[in-house]
N, CA, C and O atoms as a DFTB+ gen file, in Angstrom:
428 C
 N C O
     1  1      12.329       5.216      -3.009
     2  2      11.667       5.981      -4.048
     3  2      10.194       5.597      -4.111
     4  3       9.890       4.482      -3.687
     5  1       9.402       6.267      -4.515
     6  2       7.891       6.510      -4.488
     7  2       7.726       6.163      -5.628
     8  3       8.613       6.545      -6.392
     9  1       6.862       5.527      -6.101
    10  2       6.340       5.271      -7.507
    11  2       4.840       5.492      -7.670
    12  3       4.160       5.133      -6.709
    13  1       4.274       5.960      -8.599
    14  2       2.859       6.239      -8.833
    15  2       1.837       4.970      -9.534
    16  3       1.989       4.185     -10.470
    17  1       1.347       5.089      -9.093
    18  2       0.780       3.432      -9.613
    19  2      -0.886       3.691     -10.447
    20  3      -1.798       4.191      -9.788
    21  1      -1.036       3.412     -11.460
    22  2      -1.742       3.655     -12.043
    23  2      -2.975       2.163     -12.812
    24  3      -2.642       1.006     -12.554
    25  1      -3.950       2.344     -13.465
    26  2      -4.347       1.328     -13.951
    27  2      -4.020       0.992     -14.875
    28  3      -4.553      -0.035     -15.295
    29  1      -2.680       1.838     -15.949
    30  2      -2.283       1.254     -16.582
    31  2      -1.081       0.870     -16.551
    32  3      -0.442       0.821     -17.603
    33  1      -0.412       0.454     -15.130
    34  2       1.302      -0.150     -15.066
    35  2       0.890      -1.011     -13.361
    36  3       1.696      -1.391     -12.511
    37  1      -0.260      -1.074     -13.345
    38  2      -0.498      -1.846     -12.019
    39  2      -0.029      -3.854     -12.565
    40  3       0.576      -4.588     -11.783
    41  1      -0.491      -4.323     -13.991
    42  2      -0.173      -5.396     -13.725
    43  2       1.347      -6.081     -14.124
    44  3       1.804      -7.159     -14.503
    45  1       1.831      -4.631     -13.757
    46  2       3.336      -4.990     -14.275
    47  2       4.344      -4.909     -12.737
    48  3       5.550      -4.678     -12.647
    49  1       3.068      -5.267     -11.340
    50  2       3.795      -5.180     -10.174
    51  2       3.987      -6.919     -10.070
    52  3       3.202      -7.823     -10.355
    53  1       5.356      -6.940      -9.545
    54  2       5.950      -8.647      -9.355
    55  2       6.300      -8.364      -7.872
    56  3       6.680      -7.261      -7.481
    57  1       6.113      -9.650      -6.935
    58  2       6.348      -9.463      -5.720
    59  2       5.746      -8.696      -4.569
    60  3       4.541      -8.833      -4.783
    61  1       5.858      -8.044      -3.585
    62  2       5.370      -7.495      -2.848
    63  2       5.550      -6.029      -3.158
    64  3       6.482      -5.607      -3.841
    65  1       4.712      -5.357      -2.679
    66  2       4.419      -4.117      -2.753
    67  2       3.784      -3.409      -2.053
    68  3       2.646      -3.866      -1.946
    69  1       3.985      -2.089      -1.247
    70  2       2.846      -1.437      -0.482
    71  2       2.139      -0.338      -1.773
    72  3       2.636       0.202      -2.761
    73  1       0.933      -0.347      -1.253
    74  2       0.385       0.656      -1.899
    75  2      -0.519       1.827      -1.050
    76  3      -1.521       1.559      -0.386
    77  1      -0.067       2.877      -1.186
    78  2      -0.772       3.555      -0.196
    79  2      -2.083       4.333      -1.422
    80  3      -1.825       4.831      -2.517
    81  1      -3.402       4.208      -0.790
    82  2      -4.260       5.034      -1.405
    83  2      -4.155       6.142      -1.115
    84  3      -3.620       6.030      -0.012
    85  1      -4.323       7.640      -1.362
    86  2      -4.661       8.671      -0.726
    87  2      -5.252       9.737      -1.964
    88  3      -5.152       9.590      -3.182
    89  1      -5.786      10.659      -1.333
    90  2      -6.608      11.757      -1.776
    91  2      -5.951      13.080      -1.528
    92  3      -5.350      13.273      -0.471
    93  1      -6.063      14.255      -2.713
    94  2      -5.453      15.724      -2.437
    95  2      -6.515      15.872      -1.025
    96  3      -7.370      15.068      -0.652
    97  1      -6.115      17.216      -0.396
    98  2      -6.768      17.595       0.298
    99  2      -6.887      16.638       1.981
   100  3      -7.407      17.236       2.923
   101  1      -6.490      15.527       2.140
   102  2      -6.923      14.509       3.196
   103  2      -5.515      15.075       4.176
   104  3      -4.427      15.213       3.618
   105  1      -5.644      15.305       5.314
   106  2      -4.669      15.535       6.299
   107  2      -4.304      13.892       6.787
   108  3      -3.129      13.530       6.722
   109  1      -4.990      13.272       7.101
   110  2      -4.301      11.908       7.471
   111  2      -3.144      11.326       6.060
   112  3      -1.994      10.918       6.218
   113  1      -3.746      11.430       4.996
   114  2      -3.073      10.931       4.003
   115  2      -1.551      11.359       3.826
   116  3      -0.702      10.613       3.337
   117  1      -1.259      12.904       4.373
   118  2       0.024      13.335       4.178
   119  2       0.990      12.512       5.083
   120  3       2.164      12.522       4.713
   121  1       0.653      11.702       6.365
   122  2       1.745      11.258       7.393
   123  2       1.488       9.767       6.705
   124  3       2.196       8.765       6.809
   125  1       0.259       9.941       5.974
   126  2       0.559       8.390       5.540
   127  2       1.587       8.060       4.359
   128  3       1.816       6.892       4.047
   129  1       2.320       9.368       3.586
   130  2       3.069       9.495       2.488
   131  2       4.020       9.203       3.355
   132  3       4.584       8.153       3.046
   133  1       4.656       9.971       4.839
   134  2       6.088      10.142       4.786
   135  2       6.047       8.629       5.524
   136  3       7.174       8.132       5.540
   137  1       5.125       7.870       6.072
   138  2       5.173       6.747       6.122
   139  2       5.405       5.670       5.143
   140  3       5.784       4.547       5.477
   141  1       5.128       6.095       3.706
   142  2       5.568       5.197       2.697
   143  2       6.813       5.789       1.997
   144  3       7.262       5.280       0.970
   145  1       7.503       7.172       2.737
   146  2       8.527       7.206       2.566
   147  2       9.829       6.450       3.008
   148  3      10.698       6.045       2.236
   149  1       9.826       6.291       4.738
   150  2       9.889       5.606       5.566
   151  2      10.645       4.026       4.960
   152  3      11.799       3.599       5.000
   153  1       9.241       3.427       4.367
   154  2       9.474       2.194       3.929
   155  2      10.118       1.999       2.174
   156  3      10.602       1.018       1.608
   157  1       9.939       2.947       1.855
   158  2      10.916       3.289       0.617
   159  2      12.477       3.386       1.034
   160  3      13.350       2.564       0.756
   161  1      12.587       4.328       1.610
   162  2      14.031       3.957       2.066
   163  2      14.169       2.535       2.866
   164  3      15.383       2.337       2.829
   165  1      13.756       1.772       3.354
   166  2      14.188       0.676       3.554
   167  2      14.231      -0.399       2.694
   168  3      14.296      -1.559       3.102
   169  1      14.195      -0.044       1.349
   170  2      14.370      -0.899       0.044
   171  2      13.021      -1.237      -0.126
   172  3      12.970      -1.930      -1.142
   173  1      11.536      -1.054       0.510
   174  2      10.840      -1.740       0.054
   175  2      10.194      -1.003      -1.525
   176  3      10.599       0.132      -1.776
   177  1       9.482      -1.488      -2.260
   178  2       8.406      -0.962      -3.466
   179  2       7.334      -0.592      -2.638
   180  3       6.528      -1.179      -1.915
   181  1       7.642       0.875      -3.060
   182  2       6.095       1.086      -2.888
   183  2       5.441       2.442      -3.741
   184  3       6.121       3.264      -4.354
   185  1       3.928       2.450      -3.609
   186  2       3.467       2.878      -4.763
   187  2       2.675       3.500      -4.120
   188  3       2.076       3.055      -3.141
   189  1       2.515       5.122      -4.793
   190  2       1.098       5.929      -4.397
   191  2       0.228       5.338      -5.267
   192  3       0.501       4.453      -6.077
   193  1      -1.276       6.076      -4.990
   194  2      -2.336       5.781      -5.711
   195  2      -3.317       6.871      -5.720
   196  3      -4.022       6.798      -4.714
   197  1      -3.569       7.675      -6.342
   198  2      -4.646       8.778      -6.139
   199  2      -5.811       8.132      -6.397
   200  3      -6.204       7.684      -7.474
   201  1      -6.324       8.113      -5.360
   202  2      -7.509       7.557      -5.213
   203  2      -8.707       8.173      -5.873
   204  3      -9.583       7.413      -6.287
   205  1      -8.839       9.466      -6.015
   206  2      -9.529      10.268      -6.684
   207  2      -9.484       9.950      -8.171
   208  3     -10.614       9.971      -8.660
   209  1      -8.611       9.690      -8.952
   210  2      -8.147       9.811     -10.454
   211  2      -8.540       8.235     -10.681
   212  3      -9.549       7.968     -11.334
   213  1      -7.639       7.094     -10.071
   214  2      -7.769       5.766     -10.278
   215  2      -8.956       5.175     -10.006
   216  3      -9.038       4.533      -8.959
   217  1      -9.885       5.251     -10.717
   218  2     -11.289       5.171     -10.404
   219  2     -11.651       3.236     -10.228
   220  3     -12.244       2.519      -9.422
   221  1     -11.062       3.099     -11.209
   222  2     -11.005       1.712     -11.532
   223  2      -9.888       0.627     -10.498
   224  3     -10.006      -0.586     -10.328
   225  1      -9.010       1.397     -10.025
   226  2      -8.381       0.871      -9.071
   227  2      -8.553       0.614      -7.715
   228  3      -8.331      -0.420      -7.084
   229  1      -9.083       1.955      -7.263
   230  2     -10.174       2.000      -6.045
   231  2     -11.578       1.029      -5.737
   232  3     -11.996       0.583      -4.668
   233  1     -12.090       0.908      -7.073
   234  2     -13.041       0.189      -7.108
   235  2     -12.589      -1.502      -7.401
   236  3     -13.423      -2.407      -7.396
   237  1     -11.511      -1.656      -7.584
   238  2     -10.709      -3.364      -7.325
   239  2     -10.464      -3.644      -6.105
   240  3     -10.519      -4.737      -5.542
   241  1     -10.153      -2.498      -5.650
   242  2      -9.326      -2.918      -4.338
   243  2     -10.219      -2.587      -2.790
   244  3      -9.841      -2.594      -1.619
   245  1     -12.014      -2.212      -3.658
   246  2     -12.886      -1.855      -2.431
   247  2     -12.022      -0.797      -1.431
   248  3     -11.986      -1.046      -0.226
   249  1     -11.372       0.317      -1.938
   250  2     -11.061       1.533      -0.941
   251  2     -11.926       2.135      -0.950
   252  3     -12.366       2.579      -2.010
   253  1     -12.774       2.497       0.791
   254  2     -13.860       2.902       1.160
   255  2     -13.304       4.675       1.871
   256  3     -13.830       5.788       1.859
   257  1     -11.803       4.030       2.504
   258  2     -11.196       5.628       2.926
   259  2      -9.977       5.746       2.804
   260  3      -9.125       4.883       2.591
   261  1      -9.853       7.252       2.995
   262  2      -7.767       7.294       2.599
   263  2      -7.303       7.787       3.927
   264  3      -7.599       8.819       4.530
   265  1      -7.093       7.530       4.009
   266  2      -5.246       6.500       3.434
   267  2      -5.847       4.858       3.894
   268  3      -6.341       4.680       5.007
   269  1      -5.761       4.088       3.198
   270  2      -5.752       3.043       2.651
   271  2      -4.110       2.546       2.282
   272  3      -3.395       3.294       1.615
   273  1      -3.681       1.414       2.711
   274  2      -2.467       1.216       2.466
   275  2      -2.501      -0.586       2.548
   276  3      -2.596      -1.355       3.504
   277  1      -2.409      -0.744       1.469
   278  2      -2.155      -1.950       1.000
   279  2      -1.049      -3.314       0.930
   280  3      -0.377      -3.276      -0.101
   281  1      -0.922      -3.803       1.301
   282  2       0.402      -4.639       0.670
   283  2      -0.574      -5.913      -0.262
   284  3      -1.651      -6.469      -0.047
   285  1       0.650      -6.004      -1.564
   286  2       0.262      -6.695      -2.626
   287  2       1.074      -7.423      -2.865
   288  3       2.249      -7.054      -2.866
   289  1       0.618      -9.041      -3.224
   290  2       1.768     -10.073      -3.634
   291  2       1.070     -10.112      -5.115
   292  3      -0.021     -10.590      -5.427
   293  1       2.156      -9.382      -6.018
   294  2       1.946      -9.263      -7.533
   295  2       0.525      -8.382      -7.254
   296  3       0.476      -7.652      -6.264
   297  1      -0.539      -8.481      -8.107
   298  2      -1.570      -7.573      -7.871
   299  2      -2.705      -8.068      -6.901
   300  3      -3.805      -7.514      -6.922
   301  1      -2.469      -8.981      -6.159
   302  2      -3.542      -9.787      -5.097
   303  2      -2.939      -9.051      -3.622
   304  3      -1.791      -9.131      -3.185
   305  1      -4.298      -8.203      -2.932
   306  2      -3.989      -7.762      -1.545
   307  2      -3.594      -9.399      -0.352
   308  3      -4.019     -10.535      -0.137
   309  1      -2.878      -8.761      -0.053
   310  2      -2.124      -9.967       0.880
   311  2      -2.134      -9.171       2.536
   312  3      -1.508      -9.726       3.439
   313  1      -2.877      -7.881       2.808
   314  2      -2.807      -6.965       3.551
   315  2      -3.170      -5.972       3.616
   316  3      -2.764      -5.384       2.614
   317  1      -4.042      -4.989       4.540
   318  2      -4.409      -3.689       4.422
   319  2      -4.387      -3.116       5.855
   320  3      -4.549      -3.952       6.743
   321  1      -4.208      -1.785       6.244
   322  2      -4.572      -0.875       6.781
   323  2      -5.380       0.264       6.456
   324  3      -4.918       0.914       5.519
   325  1      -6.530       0.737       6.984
   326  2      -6.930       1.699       6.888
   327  2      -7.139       2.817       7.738
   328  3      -7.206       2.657       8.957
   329  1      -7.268       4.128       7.118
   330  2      -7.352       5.280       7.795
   331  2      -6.376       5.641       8.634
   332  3      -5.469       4.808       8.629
   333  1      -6.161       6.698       9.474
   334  2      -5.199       7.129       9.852
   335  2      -4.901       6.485      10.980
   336  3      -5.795       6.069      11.717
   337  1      -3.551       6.317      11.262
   338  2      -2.574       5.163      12.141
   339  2      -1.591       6.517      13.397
   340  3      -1.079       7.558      12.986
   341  1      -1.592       6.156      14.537
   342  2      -1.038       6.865      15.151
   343  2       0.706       6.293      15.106
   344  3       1.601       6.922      15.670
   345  1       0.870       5.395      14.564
   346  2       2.398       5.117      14.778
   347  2       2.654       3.943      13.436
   348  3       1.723       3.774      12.649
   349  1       3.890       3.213      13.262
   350  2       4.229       2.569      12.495
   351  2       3.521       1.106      12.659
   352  3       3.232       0.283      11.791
   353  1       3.358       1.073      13.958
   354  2       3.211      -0.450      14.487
   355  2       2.027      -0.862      13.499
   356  3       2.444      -1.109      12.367
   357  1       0.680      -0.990      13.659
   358  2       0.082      -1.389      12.115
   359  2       0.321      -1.524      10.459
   360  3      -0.446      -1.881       9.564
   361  1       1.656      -1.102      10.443
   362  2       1.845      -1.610       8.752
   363  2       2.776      -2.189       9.556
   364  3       2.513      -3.271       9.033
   365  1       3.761      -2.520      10.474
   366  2       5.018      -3.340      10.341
   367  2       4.513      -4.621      10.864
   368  3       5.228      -5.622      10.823
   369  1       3.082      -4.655      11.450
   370  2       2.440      -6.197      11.902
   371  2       1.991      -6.253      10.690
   372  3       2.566      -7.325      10.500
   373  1       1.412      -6.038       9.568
   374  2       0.580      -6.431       8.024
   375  2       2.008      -7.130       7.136
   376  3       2.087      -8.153       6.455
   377  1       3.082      -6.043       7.505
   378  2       4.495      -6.614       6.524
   379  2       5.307      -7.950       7.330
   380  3       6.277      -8.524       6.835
   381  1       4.669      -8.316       8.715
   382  2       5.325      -9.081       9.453
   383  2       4.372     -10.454       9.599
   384  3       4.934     -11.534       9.781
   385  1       3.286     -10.395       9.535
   386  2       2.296     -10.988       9.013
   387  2       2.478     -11.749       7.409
   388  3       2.171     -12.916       7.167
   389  1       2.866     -11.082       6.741
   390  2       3.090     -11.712       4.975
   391  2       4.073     -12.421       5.019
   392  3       4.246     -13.540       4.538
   393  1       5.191     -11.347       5.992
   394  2       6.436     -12.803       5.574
   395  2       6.269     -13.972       6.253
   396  3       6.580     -15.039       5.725
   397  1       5.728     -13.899       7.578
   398  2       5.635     -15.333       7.933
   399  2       4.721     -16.181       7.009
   400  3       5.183     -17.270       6.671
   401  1       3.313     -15.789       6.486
   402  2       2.825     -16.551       5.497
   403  2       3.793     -16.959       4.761
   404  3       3.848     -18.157       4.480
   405  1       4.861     -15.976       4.243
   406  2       5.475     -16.227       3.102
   407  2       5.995     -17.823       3.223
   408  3       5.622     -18.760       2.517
   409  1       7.036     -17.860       4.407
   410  2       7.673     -18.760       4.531
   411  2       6.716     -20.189       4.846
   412  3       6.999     -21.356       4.579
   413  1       5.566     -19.667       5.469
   414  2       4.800     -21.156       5.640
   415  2       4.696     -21.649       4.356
   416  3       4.917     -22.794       3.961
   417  1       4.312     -20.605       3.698
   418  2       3.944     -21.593       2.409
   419  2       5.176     -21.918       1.346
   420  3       4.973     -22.382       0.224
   421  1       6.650     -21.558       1.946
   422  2       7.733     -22.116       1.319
   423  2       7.957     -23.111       1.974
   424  3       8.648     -23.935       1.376
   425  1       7.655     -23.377       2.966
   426  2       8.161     -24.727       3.316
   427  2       8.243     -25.906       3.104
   428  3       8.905     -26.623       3.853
C-alpha cells in the first residue's frame, strides 16, 4: 500500500521508509510510482510525496528533481536515488546498502 506523506504526518514515520518524490505531469515519475508499488507489495512502507504541494518537505530533504526516492531511518535520509532509473537495480543497492549498515551498527 502507498501512503501519502505529508508535512504534517512525516514525524510520525518509525523505522525505514522509502519515499518517493514526484511531480503531476513528470513522465519519469510515473515508472517511479509502479516502482514504489513494486516495493509496497513486498511489505516495505512506503510513501509518495508531491513534491509540488510539500514545499517544506522538498526543501528538508534538498529535492532538486523528480523522482527523487528516498529511504528514511525515522525522518533522517539514510539513502537516495535520483531521477529516472532504467531498472530496479539502484534502489535495491540503496535498500541493500542500509541493511548492511543496519547490522554493523547492531553488532
Amino acid at each position: 500500500m502507498l501512503h501519502k506523506l505529508t508535512a504534517d504526518n512525516i514525524e510520525g514515520l518509525l523505522g525505514f521508509s522509502l519515499v518517493v518524490f514526484w511531480q503531476p505531469g513528470c513522465e519519469p515519475c510515473k515508472a517511479a510510482k509502479e516502482i514504489a508499488k513494486y516495493f509496497a507489495s513486498t511489505g516495505r512502507i512506503v510513501y509518495m510525496c508531491n513534491a509540488k504541494e510539500e514545499h517544506a518537505l522538498k526543501k528538508r530533504y534538498n529535492i532538486t528533481v523528480t523522482p527523487t526516492v528516498l529511504l528514511l531511518e525515522d525522518t533522517v535520509e539514510s539513502g537516495r536515488v535520483e531521477g529516472a532509473q532504467g531498472s530496479l537495480e539502484p534502489y535495491m543497492e540503496m535498500l541493500e546498502e542500509s541493511v548492511t549498515h543496519e547490522q554493523e551498527k547492531n553488532s
